[in-house]
PATIDREN-560784 format. One line per 8 residues: number of its first residue (from 1); their letters; for each residue x, z, y of C-alpha. Coordinates in Angstrom, 2 decimals. Layout:
BEGIN
NUM	a	X/Z/Y; ...
//
This chain:
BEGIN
1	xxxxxxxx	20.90/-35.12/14.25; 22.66/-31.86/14.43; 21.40/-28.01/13.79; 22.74/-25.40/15.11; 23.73/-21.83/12.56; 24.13/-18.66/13.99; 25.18/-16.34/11.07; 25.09/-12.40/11.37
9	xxxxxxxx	27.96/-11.80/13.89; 26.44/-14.40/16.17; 23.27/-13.37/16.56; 24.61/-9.58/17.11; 26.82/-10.94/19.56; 24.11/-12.88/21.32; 21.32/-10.85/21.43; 21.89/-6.82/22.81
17	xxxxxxxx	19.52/-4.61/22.63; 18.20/-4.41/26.30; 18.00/-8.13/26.31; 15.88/-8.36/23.12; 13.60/-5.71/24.60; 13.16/-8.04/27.75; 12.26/-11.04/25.37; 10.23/-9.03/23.29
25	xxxxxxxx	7.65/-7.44/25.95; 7.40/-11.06/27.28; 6.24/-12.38/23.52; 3.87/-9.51/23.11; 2.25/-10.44/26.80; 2.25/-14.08/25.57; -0.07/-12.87/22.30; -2.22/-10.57/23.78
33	xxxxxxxx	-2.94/-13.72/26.71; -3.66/-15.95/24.01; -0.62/-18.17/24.08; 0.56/-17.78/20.46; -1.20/-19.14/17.67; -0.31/-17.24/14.45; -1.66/-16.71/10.85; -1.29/-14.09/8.65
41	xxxxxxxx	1.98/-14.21/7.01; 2.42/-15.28/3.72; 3.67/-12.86/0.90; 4.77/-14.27/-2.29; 4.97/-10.94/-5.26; 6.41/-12.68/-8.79; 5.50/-10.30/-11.30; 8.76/-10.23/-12.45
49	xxxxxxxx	11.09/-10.18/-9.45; 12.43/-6.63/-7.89; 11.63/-8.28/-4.18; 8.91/-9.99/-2.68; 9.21/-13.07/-0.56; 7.40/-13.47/3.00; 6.78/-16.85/5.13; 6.22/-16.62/8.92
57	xxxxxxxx	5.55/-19.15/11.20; 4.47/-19.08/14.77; 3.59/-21.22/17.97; 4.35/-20.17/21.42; 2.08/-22.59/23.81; 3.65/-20.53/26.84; 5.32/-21.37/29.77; 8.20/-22.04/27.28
65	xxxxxxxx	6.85/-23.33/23.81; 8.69/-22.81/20.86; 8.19/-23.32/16.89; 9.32/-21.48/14.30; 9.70/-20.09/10.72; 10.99/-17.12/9.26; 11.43/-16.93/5.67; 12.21/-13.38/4.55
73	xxxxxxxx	12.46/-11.68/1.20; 12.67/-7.93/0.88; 14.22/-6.49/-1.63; 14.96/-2.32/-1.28; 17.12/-1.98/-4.17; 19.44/-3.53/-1.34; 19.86/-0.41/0.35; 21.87/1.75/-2.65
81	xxxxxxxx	24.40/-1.35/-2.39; 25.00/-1.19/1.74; 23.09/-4.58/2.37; 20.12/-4.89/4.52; 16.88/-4.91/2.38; 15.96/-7.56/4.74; 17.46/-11.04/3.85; 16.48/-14.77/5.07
89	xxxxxxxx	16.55/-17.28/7.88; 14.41/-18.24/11.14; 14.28/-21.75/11.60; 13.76/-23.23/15.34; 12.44/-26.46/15.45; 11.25/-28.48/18.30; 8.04/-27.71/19.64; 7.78/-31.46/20.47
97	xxxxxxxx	9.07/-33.48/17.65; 9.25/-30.90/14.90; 13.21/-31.60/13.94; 14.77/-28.71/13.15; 17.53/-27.44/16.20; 18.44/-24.69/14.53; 18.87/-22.01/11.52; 19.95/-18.55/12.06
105	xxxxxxxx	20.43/-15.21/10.11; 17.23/-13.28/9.73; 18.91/-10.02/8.49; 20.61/-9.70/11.93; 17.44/-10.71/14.59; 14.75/-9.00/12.10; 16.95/-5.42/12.88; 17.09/-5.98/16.10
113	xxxxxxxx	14.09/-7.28/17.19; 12.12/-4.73/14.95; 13.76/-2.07/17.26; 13.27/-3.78/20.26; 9.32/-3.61/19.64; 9.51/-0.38/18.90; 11.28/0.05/22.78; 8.68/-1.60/24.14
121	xxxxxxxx	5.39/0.60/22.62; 7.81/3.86/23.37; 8.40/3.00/26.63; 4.53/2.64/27.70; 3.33/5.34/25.02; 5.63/8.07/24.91; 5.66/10.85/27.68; 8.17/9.74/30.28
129	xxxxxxxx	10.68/13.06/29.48; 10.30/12.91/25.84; 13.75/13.39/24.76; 14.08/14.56/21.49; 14.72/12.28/19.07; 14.39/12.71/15.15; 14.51/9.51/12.59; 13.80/9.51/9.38
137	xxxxxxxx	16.11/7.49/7.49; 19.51/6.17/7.60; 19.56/2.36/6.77; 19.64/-0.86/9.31; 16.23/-0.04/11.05; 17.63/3.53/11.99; 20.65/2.19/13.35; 19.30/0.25/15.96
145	xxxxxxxx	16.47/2.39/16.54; 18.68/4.70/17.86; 20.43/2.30/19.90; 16.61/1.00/21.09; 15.20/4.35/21.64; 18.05/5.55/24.24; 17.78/2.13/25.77; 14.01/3.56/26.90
153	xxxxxxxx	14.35/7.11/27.36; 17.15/9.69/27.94; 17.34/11.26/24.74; 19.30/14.54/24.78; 19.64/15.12/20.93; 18.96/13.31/17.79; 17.69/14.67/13.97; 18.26/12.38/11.32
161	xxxxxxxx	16.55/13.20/7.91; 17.14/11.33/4.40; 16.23/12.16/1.07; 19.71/12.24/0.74; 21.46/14.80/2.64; 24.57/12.68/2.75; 22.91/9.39/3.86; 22.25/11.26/6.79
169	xxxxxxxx	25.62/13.29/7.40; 27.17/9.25/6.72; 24.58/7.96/9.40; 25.28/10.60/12.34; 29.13/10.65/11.75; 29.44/6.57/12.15; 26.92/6.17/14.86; 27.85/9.51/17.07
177	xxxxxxxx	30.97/7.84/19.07; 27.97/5.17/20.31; 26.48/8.10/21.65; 26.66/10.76/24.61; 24.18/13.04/22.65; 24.51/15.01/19.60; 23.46/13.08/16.12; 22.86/16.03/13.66
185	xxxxxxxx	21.94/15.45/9.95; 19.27/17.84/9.04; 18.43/18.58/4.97; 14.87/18.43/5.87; 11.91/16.34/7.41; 9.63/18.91/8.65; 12.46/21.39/10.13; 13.86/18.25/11.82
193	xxxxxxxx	10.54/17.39/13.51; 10.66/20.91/15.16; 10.75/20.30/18.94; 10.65/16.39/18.46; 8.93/14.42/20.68; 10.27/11.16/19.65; 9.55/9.85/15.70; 10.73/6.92/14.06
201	xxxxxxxx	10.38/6.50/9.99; 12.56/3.62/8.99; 11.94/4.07/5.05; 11.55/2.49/1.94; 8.92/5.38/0.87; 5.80/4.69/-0.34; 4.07/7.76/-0.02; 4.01/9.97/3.14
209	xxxxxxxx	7.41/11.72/4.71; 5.37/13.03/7.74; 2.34/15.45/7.36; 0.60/16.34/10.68; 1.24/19.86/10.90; 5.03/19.12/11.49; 4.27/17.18/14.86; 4.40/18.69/17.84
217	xxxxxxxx	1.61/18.13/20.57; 2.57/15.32/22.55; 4.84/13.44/20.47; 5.24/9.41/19.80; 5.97/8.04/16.77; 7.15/4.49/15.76; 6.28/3.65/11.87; 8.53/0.84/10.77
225	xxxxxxxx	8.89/1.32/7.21; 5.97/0.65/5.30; 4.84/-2.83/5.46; 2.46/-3.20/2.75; -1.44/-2.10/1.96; 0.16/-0.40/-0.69; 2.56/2.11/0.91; 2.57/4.64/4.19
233	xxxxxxxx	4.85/6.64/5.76; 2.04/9.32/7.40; -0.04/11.39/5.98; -3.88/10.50/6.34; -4.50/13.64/8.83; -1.37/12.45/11.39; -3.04/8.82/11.71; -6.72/10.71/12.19
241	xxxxxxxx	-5.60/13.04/14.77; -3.42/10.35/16.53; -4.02/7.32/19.29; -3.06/4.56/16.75; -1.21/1.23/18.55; -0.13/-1.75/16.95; 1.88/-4.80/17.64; -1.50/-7.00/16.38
249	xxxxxxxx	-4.71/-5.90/14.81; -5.55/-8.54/12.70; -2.08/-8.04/10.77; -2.88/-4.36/10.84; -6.73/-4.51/8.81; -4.72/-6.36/6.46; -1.42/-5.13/5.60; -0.55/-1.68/7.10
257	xxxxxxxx	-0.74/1.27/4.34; -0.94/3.53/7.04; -4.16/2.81/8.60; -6.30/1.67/5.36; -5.39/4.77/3.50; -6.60/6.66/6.23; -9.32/4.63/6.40; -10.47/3.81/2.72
265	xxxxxxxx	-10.21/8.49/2.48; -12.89/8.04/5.91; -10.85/9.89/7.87; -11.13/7.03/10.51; -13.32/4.04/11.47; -12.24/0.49/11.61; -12.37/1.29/15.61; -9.56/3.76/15.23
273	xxxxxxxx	-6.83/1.28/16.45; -6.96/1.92/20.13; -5.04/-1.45/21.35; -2.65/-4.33/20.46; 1.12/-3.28/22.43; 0.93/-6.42/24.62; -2.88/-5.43/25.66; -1.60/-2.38/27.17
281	xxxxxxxx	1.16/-4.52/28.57; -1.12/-6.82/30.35; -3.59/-3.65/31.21; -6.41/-5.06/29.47; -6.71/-1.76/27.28; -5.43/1.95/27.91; -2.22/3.50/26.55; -1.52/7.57/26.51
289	xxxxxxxx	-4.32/9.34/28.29; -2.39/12.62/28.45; 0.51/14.89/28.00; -0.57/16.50/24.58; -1.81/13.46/22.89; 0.18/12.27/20.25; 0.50/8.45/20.07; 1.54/6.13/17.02
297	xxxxxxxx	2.84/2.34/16.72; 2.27/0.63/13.80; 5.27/-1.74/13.08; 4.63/-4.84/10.73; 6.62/-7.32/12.45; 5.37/-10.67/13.80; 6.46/-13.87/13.45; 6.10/-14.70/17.29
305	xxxxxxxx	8.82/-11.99/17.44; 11.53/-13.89/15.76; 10.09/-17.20/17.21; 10.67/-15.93/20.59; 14.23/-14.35/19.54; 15.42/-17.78/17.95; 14.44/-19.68/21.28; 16.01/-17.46/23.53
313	xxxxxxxx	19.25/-17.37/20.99; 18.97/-20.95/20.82; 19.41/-21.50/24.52; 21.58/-18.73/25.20; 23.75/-19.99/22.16; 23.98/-23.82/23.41; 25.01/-22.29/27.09; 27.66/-20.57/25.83
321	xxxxxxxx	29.25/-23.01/23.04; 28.42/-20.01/20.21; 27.76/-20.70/16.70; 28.54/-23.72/14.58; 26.79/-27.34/14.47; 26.22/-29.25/11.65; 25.18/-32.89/10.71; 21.53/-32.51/9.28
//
């Protein structure tokens, strides 16, 4: 038997953005239809370790069944050396047998897939001329973000904000020749939310870098960072006075800081979250209901994401002799 590896450069190679936002919408549909069977993912916290260590697995029963694993640690004390805080593997393995087909680099789909979500809830939440983009940060997620984000909407300008100044004047000088629009560092969150009506926070913060009163009416925002009950990215009075989305509620009650702060201060009720992305997708719920609304997405990741990225990389990998094989 033989497995197939796609490292890093492979997977980049093989999976663009717009294509991974294609894939993406169609494994959101295929959970909010019922065709993806899914538990809670698994998070492993040694008291002694400066990570923590996550297990993923998922079953697409679609059209076009696939089974899979991600195992993925996280460890942010990554970021001050250049490496993705993100590190792991997705393993494919046959929906039919179980052998495993295939092994691939979970840093690589896990930034772009992230992203790709993201596209998907901005394109159905955010006003169709929102144009003005601001992220807050300056590591892997903001990079492709940005690619993401102008893969949905014509952005004209984008404000990137760090904690450090020069993370951000680092960020917008190696990603501007990618880019017709300007990419201007700004010293400081709430001046570069002036104007925005596009938000993504792609942090390692555990306490809020948005407060309400810097959002402008009508604005979307994307919250990738936080991941954990513990830590949130928004303030308790931007998730009140917001439409709150997420990619699935279960995972949501359980593990996003942003919604059970708000909620454990009763600012909000467990009804707050308005829909799941692929039940607006499928029209079974409503997304924005007007201009000046301002709309959220709550970003934990999914397993059926990298599930469905791994098959389609699989298939698009064996078509076009990419990647190495290996006895197994």
């Amino acid at each position: 038997m033989s497995i197939l590896v796609l490292n890093n450069a492979d997977v980049m190679e093989l999976l663009p953005m717009n294509e991974c936002i294609s894939v993406m919408r169609e494994a959101l549909i295929s959970l909010a239809q019922g065709n993806v069977f899914q538990p809670l993912r698994t998070v492993i916290t040694p008291p002694k370790a400066t990570g923590l260590l996550g297990l993923m697995p998922s079953f697409i029963s679609a059209e076009r069944p696939a089974l899979g694993l991600k195992v993925i640690s996280v460890f942010p004390g990554n970021s001050a050396t250049g490496k993705d805080i993100h590190q792991g593997v997705v393993l494919l393995l046959s929906p039919d047998s179980g052998e495993p087909l295939a092994m691939m680099n979970a840093s690589a789909i896990t930034a772009i897939r992230t992203a790709a979500v993201s596209a998907v809830a901005t394109d159905i939440l955010a006003r169709a001329d929102a144009c003005e983009l601001t992220i807050v940060g300056a590591g892997v997620q903001a990079r492709t973000h940005l690619k993401a984000m102008s893969e949905v909407r014509s952005i004209k300008r984008c404000c990137v904000a760090t904690r450090d100044i020069q993370n951000a004047y680092r960020f917008a000088g190696e990603m501007q020749s990618e880019f017709p629009f300007p990419i201007e560092a700004i010293d400081s969150v709430e001046r570069s939310l002036a104007g925005s009506d596009l938000i993504v926070t792609a942090t390692t913060a555990s306490e809020p870098v948005i407060r309400r009163e810097w959002i402008s009416a009508g604005a979307h925002l994307n919250a990738v960072g936080a991941s954990i009950p513990s830590a949130r990215e928004l303030d308790t009075a931007t998730v009140a006075a917001a439409s709150l989305f997420v990619d699935r509620r279960e995972s949501a009650e359980k593990e996003a800081g942003d919604y059970l702060f708000a909620l454990r201060e009763e600012a909000i009720t467990p009804g707050h979250i308005r829909a799941e992305i692929g039940e607006v997708l499928t029209g079974e719920k409503p997304g924005r209901t007007s201009a000046d609304e301002i709309t959220i997405f709550k970003s934990l990741g999914l397993a059926v994401e990298d599930v469905a990225a791994a098959q389609y990389l699989y298939t698009k990998a064996v078509a076009t002799g990419r990647g190495s094989w290996l006895e197994f």
